[in-house]
C-alpha positions in Angstrom: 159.0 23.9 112.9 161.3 21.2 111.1 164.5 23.6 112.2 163.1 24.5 115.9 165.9 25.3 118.2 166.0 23.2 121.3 166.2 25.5 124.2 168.1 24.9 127.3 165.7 25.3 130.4 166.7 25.4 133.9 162.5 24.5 134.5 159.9 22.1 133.7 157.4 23.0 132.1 153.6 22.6 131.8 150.2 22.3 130.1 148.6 26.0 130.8 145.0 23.6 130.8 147.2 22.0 134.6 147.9 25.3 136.4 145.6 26.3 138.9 143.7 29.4 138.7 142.5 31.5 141.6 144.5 32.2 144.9 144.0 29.8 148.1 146.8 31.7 150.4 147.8 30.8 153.6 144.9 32.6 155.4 141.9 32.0 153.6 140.6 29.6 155.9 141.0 31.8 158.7 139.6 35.3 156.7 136.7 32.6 155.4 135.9 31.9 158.8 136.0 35.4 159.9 133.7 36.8 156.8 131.0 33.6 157.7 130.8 35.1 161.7 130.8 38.6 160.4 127.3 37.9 158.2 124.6 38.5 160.4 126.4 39.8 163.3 124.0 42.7 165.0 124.6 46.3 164.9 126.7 47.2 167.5 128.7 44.2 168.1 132.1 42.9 167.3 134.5 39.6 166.7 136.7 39.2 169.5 139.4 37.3 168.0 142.8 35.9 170.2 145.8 36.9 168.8 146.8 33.2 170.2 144.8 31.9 167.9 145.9 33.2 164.6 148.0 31.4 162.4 149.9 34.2 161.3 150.5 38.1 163.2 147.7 40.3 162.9 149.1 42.8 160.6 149.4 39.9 157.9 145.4 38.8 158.9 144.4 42.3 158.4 146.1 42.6 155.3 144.6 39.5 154.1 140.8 40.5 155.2 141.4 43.8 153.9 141.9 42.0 150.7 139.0 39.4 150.9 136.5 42.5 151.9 137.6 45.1 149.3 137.3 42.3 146.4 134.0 41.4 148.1 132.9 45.0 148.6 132.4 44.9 151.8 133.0 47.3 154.6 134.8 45.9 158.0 136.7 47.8 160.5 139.5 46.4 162.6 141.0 47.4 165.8 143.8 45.3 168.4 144.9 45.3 171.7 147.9 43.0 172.9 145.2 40.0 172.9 142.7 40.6 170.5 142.0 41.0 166.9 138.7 42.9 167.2 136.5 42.7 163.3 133.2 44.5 162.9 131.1 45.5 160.3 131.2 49.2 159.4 
């Protein structure tokens, strides 16, 4: 590598062995704590979550748990109303 051609970058760059693997999004900690309630939860029963309360609009929660449960193989139904994010296990 004695004639290597330095490159012009417009980035730094970076040890692979430094980048961080796995995803921690924005709502994990809010899908986490929705997958903990949802373990155990009788037959028959549902999360009643306040829209209020969510850091983010409940399409983009959804979306989110609907990631979390398909990778997890798990089956959850959702439904909403203007308050409430309703979670249950199907």
């Amino acid at each position: 590598m004695a004639n290597a051609k330095r490159v012009q970058r417009s980035y730094k760059t970076a040890n692979r062995s430094e980048v961080p693997t796995g995803r921690n999004g924005k709502h994990k900690s809010v899908v986490t704590k929705i997958l903990n309630d949802l373990e155990g939860l009788e037959e028959g029963r549902c999360l009643k979550i306040p829209l209020s309360e969510l850091p983010d609009t409940k399409v983009n929660i959804r979306s989110a748990l609907n990631r979390a449960t398909h990778k997890q193989n798990k089956a959850v139904a959702t439904a909403a109303d203007e308050s409430f994010l309703y979670v249950w296990n199907s």
